[in-house]
Gaussian input, Z-matrix of N, CA and C with variables (Angstrom, degrees):
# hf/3-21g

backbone

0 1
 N
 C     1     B1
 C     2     B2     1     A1
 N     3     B3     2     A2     1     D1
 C     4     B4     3     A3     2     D2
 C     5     B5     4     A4     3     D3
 N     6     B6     5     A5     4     D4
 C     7     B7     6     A6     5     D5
 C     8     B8     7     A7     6     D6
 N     9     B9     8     A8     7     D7
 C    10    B10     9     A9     8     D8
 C    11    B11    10    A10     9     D9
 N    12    B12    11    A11    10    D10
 C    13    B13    12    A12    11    D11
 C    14    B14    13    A13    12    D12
 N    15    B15    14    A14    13    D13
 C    16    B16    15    A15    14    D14
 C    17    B17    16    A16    15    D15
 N    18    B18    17    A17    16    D16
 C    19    B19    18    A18    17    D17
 C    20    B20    19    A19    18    D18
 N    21    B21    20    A20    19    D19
 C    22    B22    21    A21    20    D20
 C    23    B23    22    A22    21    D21
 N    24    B24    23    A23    22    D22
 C    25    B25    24    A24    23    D23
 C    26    B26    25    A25    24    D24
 N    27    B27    26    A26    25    D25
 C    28    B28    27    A27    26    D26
 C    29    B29    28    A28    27    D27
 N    30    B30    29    A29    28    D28
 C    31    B31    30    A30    29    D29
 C    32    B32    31    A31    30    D30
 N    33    B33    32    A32    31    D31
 C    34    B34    33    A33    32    D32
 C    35    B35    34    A34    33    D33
 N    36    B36    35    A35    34    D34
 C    37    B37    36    A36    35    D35
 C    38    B38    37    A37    36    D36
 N    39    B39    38    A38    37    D37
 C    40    B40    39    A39    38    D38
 C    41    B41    40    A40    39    D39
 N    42    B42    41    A41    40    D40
 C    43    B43    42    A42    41    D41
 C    44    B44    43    A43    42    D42
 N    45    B45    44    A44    43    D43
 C    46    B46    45    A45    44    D44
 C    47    B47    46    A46    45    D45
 N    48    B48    47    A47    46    D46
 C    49    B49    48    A48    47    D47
 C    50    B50    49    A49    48    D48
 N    51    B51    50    A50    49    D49
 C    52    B52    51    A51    50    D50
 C    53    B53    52    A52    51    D51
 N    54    B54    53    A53    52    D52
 C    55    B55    54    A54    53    D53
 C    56    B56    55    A55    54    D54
 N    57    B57    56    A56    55    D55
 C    58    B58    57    A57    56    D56
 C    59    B59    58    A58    57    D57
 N    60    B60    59    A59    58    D58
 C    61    B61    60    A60    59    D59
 C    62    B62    61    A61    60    D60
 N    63    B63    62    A62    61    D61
 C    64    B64    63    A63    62    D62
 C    65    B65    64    A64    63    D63
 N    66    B66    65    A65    64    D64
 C    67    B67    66    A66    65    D65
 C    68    B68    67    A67    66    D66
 N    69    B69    68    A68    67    D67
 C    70    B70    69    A69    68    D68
 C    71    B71    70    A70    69    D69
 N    72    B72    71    A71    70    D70
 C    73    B73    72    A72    71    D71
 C    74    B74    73    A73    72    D72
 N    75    B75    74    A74    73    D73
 C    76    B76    75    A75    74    D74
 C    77    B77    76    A76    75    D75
 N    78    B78    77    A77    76    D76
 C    79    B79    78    A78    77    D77
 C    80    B80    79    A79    78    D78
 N    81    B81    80    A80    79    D79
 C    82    B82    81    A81    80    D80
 C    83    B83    82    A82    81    D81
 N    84    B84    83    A83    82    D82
 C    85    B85    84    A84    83    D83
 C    86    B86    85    A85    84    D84
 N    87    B87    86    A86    85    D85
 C    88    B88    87    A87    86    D86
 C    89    B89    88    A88    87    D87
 N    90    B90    89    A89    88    D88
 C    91    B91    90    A90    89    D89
 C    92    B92    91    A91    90    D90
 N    93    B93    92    A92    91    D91
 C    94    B94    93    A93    92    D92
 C    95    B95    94    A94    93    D93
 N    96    B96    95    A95    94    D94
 C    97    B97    96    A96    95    D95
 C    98    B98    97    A97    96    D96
 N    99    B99    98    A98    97    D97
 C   100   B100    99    A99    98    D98
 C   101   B101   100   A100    99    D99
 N   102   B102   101   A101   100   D100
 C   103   B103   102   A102   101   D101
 C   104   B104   103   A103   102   D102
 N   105   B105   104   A104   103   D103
 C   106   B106   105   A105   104   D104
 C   107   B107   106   A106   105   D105
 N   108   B108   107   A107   106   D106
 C   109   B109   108   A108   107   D107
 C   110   B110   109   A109   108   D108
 N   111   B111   110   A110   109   D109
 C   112   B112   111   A111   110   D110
 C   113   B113   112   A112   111   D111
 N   114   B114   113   A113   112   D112
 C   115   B115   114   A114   113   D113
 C   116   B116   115   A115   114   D114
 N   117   B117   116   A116   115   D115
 C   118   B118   117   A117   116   D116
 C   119   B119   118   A118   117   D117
 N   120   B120   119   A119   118   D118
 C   121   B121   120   A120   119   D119
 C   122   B122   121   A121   120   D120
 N   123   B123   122   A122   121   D121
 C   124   B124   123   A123   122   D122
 C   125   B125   124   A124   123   D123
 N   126   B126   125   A125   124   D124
 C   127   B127   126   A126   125   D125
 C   128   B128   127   A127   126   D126
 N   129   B129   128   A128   127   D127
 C   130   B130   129   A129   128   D128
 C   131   B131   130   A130   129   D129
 N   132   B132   131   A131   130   D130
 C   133   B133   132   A132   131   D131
 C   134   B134   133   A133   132   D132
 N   135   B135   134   A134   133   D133
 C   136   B136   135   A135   134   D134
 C   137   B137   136   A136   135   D135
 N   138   B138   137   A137   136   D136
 C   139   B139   138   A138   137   D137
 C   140   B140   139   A139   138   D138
 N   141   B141   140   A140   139   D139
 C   142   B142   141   A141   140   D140
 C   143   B143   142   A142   141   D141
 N   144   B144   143   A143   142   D142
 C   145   B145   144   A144   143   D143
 C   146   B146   145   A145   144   D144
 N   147   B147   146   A146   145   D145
 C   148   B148   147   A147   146   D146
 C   149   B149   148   A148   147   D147
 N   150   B150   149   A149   148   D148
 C   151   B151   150   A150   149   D149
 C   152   B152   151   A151   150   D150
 N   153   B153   152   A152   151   D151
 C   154   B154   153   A153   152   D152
 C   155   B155   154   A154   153   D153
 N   156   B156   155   A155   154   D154
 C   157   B157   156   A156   155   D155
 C   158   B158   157   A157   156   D156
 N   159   B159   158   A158   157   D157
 C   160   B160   159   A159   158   D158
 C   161   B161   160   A160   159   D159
 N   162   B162   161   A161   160   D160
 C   163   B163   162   A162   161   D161
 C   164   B164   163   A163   162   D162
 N   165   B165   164   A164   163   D163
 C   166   B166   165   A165   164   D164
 C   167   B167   166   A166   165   D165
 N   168   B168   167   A167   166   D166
 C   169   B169   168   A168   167   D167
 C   170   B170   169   A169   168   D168
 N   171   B171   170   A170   169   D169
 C   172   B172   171   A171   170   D170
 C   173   B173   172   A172   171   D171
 N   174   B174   173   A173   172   D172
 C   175   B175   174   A174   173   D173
 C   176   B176   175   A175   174   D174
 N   177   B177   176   A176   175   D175
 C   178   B178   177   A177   176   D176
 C   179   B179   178   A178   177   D177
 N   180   B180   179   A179   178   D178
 C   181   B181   180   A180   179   D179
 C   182   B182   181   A181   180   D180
 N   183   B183   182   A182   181   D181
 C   184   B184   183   A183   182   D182
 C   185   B185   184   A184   183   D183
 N   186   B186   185   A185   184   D184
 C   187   B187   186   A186   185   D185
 C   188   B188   187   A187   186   D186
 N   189   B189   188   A188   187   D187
 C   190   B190   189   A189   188   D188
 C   191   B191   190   A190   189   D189
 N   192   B192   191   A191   190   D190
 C   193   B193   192   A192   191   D191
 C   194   B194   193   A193   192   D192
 N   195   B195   194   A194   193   D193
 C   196   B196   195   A195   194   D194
 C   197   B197   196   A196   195   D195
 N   198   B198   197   A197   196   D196
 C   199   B199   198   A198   197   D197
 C   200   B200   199   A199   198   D198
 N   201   B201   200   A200   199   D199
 C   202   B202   201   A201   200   D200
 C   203   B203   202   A202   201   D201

   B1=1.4522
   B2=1.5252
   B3=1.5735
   B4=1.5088
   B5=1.9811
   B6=1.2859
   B7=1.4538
   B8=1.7351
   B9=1.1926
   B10=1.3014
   B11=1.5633
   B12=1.4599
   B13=1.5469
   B14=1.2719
   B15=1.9777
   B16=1.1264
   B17=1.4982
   B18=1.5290
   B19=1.2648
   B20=2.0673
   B21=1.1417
   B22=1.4591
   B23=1.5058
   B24=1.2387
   B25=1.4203
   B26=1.6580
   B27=1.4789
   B28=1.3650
   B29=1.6036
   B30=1.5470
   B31=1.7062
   B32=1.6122
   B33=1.4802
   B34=1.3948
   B35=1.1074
   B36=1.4768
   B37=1.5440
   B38=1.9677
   B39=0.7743
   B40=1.7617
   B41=1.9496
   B42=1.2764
   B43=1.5764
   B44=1.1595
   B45=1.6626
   B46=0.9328
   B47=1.2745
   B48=1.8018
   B49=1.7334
   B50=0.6688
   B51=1.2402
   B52=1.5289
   B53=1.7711
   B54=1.2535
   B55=2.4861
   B56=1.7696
   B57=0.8786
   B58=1.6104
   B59=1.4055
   B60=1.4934
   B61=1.1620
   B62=1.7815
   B63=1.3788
   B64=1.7850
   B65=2.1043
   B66=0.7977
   B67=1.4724
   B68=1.1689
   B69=1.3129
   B70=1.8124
   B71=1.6014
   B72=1.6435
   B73=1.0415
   B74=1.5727
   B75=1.7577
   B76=1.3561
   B77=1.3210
   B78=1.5465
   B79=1.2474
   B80=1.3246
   B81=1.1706
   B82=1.2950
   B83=1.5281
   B84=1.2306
   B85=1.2917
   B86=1.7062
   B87=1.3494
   B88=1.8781
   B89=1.9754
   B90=1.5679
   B91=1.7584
   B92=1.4643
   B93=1.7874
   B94=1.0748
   B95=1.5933
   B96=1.6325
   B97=1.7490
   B98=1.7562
   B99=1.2553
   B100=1.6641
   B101=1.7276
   B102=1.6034
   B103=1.6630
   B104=1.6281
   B105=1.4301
   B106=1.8781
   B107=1.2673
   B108=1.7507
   B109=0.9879
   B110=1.6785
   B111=1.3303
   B112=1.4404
   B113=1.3903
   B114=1.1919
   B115=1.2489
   B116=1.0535
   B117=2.1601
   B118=1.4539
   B119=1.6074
   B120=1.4547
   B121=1.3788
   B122=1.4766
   B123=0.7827
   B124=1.6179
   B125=2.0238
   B126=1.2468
   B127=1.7369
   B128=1.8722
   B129=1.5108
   B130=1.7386
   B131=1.7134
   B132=1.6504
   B133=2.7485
   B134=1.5987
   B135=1.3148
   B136=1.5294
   B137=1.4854
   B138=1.2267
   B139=1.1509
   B140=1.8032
   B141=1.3573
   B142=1.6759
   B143=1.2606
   B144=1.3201
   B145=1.5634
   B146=1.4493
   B147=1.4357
   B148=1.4689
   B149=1.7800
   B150=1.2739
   B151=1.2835
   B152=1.5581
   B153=0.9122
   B154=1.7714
   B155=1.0069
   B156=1.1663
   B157=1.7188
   B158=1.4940
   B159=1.4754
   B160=1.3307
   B161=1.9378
   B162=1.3306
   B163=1.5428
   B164=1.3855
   B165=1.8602
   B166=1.1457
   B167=1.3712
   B168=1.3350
   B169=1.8750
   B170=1.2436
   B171=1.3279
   B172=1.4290
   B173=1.2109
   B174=1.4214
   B175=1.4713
   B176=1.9795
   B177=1.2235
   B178=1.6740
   B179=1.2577
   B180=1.4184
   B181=1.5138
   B182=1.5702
   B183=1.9773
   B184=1.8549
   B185=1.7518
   B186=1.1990
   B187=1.7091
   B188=1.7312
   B189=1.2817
   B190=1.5196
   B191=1.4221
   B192=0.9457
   B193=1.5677
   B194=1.7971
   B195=1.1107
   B196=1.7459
   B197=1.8513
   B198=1.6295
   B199=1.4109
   B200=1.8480
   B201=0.9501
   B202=1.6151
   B203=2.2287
   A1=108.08
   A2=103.89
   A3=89.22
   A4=103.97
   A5=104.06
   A6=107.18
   A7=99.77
   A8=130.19
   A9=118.06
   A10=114.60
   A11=112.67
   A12=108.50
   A13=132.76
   A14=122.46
   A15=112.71
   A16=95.61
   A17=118.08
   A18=94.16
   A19=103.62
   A20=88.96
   A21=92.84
   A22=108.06
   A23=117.59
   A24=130.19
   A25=114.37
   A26=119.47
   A27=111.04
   A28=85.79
   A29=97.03
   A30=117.30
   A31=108.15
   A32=133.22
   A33=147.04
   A34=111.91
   A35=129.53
   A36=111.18
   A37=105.36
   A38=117.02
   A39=144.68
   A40=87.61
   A41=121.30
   A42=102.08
   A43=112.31
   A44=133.54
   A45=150.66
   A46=112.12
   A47=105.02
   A48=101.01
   A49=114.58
   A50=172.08
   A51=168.22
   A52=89.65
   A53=79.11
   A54=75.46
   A55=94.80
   A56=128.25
   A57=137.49
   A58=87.62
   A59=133.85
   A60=121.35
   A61=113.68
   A62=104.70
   A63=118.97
   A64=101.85
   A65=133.28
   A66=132.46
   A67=95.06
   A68=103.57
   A69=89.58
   A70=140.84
   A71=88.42
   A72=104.13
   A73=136.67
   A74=100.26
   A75=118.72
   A76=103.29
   A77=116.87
   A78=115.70
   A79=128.48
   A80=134.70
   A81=151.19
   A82=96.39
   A83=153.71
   A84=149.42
   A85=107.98
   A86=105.65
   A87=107.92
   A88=91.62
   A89=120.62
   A90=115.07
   A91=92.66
   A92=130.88
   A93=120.76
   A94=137.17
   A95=93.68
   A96=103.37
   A97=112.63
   A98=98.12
   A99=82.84
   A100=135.15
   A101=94.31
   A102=96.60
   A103=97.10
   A104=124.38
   A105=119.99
   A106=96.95
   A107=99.49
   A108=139.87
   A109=109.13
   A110=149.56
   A111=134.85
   A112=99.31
   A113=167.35
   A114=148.60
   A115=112.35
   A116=111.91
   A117=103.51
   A118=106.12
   A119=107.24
   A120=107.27
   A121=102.79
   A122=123.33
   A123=141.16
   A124=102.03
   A125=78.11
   A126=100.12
   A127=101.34
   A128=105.93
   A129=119.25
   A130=105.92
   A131=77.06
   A132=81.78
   A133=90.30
   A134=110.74
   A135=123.53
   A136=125.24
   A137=119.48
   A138=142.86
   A139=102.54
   A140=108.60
   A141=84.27
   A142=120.65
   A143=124.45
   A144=136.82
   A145=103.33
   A146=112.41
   A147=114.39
   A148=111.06
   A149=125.58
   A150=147.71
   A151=96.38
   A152=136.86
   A153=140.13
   A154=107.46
   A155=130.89
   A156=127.41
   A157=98.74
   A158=149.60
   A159=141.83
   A160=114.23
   A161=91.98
   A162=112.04
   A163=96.18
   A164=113.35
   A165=125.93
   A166=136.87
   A167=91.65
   A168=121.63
   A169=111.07
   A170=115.14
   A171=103.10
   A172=115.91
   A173=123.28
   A174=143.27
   A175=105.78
   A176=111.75
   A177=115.52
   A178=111.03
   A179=116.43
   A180=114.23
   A181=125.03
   A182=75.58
   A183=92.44
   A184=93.55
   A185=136.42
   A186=132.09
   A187=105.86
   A188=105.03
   A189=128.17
   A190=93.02
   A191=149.38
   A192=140.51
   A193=103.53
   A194=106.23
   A195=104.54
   A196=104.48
   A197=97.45
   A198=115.20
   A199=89.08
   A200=144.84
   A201=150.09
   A202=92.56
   D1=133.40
   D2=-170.36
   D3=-120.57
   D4=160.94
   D5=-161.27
   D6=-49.85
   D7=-29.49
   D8=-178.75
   D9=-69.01
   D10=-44.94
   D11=153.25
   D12=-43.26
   D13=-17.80
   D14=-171.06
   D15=-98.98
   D16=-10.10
   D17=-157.88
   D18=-98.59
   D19=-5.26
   D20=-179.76
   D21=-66.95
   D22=-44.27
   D23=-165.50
   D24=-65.70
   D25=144.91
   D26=-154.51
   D27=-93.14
   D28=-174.21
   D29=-168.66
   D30=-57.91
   D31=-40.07
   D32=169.26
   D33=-68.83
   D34=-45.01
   D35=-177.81
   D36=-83.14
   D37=-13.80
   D38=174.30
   D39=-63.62
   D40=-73.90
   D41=-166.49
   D42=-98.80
   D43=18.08
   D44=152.59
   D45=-55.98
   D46=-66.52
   D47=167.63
   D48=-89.30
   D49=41.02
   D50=53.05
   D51=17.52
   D52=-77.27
   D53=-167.35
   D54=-47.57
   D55=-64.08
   D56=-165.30
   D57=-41.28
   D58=-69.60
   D59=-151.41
   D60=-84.71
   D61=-23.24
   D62=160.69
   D63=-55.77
   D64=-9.88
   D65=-179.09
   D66=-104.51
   D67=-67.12
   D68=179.11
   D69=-35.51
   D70=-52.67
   D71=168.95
   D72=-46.93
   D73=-34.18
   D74=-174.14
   D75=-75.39
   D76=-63.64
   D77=178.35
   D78=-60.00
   D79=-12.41
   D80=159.73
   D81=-66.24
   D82=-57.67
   D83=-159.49
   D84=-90.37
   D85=-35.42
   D86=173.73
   D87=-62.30
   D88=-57.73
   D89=-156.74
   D90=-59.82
   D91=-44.21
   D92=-177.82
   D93=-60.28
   D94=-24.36
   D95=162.29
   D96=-81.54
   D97=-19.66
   D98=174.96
   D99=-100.87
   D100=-22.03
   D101=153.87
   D102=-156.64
   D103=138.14
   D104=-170.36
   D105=-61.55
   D106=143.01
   D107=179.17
   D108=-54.62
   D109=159.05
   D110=149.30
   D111=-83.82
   D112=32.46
   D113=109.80
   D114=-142.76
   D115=113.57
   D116=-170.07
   D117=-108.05
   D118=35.66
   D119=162.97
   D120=-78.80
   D121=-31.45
   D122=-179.89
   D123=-28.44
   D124=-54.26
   D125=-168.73
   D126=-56.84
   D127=-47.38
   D128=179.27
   D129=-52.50
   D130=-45.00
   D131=-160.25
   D132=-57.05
   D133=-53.64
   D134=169.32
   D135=-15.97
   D136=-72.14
   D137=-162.77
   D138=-95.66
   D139=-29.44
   D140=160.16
   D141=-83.55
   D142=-20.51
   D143=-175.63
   D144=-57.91
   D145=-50.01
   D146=172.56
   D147=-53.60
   D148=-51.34
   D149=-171.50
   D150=-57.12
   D151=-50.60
   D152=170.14
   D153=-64.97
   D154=-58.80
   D155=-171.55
   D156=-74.53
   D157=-29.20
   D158=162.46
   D159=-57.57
   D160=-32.84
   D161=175.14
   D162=-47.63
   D163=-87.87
   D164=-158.28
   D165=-69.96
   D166=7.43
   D167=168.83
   D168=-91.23
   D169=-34.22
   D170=-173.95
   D171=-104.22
   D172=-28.47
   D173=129.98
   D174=-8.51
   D175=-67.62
   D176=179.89
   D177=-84.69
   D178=-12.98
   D179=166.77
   D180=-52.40
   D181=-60.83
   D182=-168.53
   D183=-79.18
   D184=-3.72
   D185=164.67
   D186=-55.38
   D187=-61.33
   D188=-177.45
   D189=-60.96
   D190=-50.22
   D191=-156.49
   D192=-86.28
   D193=-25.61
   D194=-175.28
   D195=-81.85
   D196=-39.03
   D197=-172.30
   D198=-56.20
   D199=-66.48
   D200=-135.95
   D201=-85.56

């Protein structure tokens, strides 16, 4: 998912995948502690994807908070 995909997407589909990709993420890191993963870059694309979409929430947060 790339930041132009995140930024199109409104505030609901934004923490929608956020949770979707916070599960993933988890369960991807529990299968990898219990036998390695076949690709644990998987775990990185993962975990920045979360890191952008935390970005662009708070990013439109603090927009909305200056705007008021």
């Amino acid at each position: 998912m790339t930041n132009e995909d995140i930024k199109q997407m409104n505030n609901k589909e934004l923490h929608a995948t956020l949770r979707e990709e916070r599960k993933q993420l988890q369960k991807m890191k529990f299968n990898h502690a219990v036998s390695p993963i076949e690709n644990p870059t998987k775990i990185t694309i993962s975990r920045k994807t979360v890191a952008r979409l935390l970005t662009e929430i708070n990013a439109r947060s603090s927009a909305a908070a200056k705007a008021e």
